[in-house]
N, C-alpha and C positions, 0 to 999 in steps of 0.2 A: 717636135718632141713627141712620140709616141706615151701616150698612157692608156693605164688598165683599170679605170674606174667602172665598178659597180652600176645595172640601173638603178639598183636602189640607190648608191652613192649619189649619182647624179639628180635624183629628186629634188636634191637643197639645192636649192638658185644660187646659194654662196660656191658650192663645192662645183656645178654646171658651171659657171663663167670663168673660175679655177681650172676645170677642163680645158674652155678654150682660148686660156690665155697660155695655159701649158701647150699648148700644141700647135700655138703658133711659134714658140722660141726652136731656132734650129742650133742651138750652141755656139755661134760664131764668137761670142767672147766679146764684141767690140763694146760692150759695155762696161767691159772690165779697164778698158783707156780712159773712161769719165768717171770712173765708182770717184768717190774722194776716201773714202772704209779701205778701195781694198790697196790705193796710193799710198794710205798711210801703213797700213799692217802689212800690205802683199802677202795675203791669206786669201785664198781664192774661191774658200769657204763666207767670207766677208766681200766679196763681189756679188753681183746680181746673178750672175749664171750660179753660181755658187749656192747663193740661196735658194734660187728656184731649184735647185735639185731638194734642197733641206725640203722644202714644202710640196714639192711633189712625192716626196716618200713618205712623211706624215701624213700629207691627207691621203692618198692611194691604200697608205696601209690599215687606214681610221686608227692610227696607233697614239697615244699621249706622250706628247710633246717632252722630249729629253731633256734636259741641260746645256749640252751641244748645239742643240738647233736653238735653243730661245737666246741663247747668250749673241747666237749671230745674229738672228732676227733683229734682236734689241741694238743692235749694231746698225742699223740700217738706219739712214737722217730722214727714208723715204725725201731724199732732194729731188729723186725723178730726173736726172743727168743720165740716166739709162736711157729712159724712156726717147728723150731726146736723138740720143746715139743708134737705137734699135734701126736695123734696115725691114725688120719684120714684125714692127707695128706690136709689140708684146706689152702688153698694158699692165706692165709694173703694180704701178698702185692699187690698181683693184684686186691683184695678186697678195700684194703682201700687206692689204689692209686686212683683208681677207682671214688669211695667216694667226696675225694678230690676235683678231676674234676668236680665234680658233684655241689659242693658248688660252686668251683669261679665262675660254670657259673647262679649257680641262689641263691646265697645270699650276700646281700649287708654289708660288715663288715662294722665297724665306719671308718669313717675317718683316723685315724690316723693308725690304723693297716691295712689299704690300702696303706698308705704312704710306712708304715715299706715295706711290703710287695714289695713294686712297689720300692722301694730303693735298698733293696737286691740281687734283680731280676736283677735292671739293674750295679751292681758296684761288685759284689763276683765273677761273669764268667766273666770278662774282666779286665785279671791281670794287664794291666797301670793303670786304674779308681779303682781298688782295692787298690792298691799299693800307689794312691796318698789320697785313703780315710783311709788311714791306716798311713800317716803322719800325716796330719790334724787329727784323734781321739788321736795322741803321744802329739798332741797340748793342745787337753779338757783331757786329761788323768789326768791331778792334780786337777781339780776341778769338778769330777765325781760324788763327793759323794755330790754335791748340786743339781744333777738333778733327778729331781722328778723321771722322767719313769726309771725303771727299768731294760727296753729293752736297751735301750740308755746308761743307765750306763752299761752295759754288753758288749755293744759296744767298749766302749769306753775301758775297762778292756782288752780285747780281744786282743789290740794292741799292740805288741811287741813292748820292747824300744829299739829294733835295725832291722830297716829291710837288708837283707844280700842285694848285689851288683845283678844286673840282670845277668843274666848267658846267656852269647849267645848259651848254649848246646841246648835251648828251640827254639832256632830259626830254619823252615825246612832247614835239609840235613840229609846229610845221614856218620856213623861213620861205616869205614871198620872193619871187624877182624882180632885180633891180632892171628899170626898162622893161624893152619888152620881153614876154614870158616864151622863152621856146621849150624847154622841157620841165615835165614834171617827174623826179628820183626822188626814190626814196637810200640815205644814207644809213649804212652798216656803221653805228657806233663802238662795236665790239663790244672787247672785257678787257684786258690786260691793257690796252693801249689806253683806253680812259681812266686807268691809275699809274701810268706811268708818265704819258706825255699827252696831254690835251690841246696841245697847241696843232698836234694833228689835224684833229674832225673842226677845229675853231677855225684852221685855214681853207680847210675843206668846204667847208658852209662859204666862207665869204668869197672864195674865188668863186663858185659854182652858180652863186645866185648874182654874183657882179656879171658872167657870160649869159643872163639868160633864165635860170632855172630855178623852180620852185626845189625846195630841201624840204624833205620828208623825214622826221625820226619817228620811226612808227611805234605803236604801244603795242608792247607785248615784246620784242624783238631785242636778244642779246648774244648772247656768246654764239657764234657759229656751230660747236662741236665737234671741230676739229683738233682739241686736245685731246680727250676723251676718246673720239674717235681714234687715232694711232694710237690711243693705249687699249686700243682691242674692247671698251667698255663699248659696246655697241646701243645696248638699252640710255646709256646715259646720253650719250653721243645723238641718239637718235629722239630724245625728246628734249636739246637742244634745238636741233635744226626743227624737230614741227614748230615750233614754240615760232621761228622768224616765220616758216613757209606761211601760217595760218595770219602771222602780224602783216605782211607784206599780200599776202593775196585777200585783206581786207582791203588795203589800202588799192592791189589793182581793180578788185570789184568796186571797187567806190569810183572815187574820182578819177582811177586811173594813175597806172605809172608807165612811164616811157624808160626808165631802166632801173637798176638796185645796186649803188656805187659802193664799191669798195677801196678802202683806202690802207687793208691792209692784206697783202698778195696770200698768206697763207691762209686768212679764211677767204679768199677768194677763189681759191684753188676747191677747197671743201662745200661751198655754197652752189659754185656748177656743178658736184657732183650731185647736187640730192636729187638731181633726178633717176641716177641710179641706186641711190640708198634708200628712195623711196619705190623702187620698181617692185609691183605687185601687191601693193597697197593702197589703202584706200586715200592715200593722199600723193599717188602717185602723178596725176593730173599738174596738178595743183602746185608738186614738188618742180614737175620736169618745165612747168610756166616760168617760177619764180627763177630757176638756174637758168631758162632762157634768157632771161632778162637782168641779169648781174653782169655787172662788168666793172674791171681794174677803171679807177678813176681814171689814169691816163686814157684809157679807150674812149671814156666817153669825151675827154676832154680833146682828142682827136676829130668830133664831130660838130666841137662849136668852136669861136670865131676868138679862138685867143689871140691877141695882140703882137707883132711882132714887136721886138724890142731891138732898143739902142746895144750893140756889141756892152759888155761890160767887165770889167776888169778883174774877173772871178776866172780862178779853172776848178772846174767841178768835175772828180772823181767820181765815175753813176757806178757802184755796183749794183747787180743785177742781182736781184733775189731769185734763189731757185723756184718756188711756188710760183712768180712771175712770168721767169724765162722759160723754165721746164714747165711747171703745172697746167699755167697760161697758154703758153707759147706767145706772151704780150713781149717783143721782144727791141723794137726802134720803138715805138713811143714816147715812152720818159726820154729818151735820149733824143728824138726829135723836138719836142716839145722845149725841154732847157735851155737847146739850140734853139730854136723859134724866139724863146724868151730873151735871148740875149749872152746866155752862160758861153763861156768855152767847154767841149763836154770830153774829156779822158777815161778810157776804162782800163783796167789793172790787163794785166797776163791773166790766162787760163780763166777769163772772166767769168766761165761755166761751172768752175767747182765752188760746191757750198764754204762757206764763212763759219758754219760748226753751229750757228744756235738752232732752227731744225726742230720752233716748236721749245719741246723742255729737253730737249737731248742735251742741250749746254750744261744742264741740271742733274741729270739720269745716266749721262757717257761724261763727264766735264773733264777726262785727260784725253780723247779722241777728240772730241771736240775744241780744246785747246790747242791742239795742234794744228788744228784748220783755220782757227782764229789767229795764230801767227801767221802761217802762209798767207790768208784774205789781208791783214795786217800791212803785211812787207810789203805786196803788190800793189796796194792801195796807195802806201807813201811813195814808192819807187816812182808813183808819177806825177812826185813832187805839185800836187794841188793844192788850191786852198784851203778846200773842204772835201766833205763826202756824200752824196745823197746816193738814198735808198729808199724804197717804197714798201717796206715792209718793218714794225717797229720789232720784230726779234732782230734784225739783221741790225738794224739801229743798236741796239744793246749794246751787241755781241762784238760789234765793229768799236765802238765809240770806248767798250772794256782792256782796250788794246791799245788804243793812237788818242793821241792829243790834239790832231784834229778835230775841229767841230764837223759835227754827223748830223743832219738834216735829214726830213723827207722830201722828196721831192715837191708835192704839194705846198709844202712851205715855200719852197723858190720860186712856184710858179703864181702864186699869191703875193710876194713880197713885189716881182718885176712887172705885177699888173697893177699898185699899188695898194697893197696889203702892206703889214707890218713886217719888218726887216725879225727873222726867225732868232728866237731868243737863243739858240747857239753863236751865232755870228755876232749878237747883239752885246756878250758878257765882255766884260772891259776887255782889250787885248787881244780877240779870239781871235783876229788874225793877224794880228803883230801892227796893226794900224790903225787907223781911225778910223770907223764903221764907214763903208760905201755908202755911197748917197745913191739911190738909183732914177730918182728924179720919175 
């Protein structure tokens, strides 16, 4: 794609790498067969090629941001099933994170999608103010369907009617190995996931240190900023992620770390970036160390000595989180590993298009995104499983808001079939029409 940007334009490193991701796209469209935005609407304005035109005419012309363009923009799950699809390598995400940024700093939304915005920002990465905004929606939860906004009712929907116990595993130290020690990680306890479902990073710790590995939860280190991030707040976004680089790169100047496990794919996608969201700063070193050394827990679990297992009488549905399969490119792993563990492993149709949660888009788009949440839905039951695991806790949500299926992380399976605790989804009277497996 040909563009006419300014040298002055090109000075800002955002609107430079903007140059040359526009100019690797040659229009071929073939992104437009994975968009899941432009499946559902077929607005070719709400495809990828689509939008990179939107954002090649804004920043080209350094003009503020329309109406038009941000409504599509805001249209986008950022799933990165482009990116995937691209024969010409066009790097998406740093295109339309870009973008993003671009808006908050010069268009003024209405009022109330300010709110939303400046709400979520401040109460999703700081799990106590999650945690207590997530009793009080258990509160409006029965009389949801009289509130007008849509967003708000989606809110409000979202709230589990039980939140689990806080887990001290989330608070810093450090958990020996059992046997002998082969690696030393430090784990990404998040934000949203230790108010939502802690039985995650609990299974996480004990399979990791049962293979081998000391457990690191370092001080200082939380929310990724990757919410914040794709809502274009960059400043906040960006003293998220120092806040881990500086906790984690204590802990590799110290004792040393051999990797930085993540156990949930969408900040795992944003934790390998900071080496380019910290490029040309003074913590740029430092940044590009720490995303060296992060990896989706199945990776690293790829490199020690899990046990195979006895065949077992489960079929387990794996959807593939976009931030996983796209962001990652982590794509047989989970689905090796379940097999190794014993699972029978089934994946849905079109197992490449996102499930609709995307982060807070289930929140911020919740009728676009409901509609993907039925299609993820359909495909998931169509193949008649027991269950469902996913490595990612929005996709968990979003899936589990839909099907009577119990929905698991995968971590949890592969903890329960090394002898860990049977995952309190499968565990609740009934959950699978029988009497709980014994896995022996």
């Amino acid at each position: 794609m040909q563009t006419h940007f300014t040298p002055d334009q090109l000075k800002d490193p955002g609107t430079a790498r903007a140059n040359e991701i526009l100019r690797a796209c040659v229009h071929c469209g073939f992104c437009t067969a994975t968009c899941p935005t432009y499946q559902v609407l077929g607005d070719e304005l709400d495809s990828p090629r689509g939008r990179i035109y939107l954002i090649k005419d804004m920043l080209e012309n350094d003009r503020d941001p329309d109406p038009n363009t941000v409504l599509h923009l805001d249209r986008c799950l950022s799933c990165l099933a482009c990116m995937t699809t691209c024969p010409s390598g066009v790097h998406y995400m740093h295109l339309v994170d870009h973008a993003r940024a671009y808006i908050e700093q010069r268009y003024k939304r209405p009022w109330h999608d300010r709110a939303l915005r400046w709400v979520l920002a401040r109460i999703i990465p700081y799990p106590r103010r999650f945690r207590l905004a997530l009793l009080g929606a258990r509160i409006g939860k029965p009389v949801r369907r009289l509130i007008p906004d849509a967003r708000l009712r989606a809110m409000l929907e979202m709230a589990p009617n039980r939140l689990p116990p806080v887990s001290r595993n989330d608070t810093p130290q450090t958990f020996p190995a059992k046997g002998k020690g082969k690696k030393r990680v430090a784990l990404m306890t998040g934000c949203a996931q230790r108010a939502l479902n802690t039985d995650i990073n609990d299974a996480t710790i004990r399979l990791l240190t049962r293979l081998g590995c000391e457990v690191v939860v370092a001080s200082g280190a939380g929310c990724c900023g990757a919410l914040t991030h794709h809502m274009g707040k960059a400043a906040e976004a960006h003293a998220s992620a120092a806040r881990n680089i500086r906790a984690w790169g204590a802990e590799m100047d110290g004792a040393g770390l051999d990797a930085i496990v993540i156990n949930t794919s969408g900040c795992g996608t944003t934790v390998k970036d900071y080496g380019h969201m910290f490029r040309g700063t003074d913590l740029a070193d430092q940044a590009a160390a720490v995303a060296g050394r992060a990896m989706d827990v199945t990776e690293l679990l790829k490199t020690l000595d899990l046990p195979r297992g006895a065949a077992k009488p489960l079929k387990v549905a794996y959807h593939a989180a976009c931030s996983l399969q796209h962001g990652q490119q982590v794509r047989s792993a989970p689905k090796d590993l379940l097999r190794q563990a014993g699972f029978e492993v089934v994946e849905p149709s079109d197992p490449h298009l996102c499930c609709g949660s995307a982060g807070t888009y289930n929140l911020m788009q919740p009728e676009i995104s409901g509609q993907l949440k039925t299609r993820k839905v359909a495909t998931l039951e169509a193949t008649r499983p027991d269950l469902i695991a996913a490595g990612n806790i929005g996709c968990m949500m979003q899936i589990g808001g839909g099907t009577d299926l119990p929905v698991v992380h995968t971590v949890e399976l592969l903890d329960w079939a090394t002898g860990g605790p049977m995952p309190q989804a499968l565990a609740r009277d009934d959950a699978l029409g029988r009497q709980p497996v014994a896995l022996g």
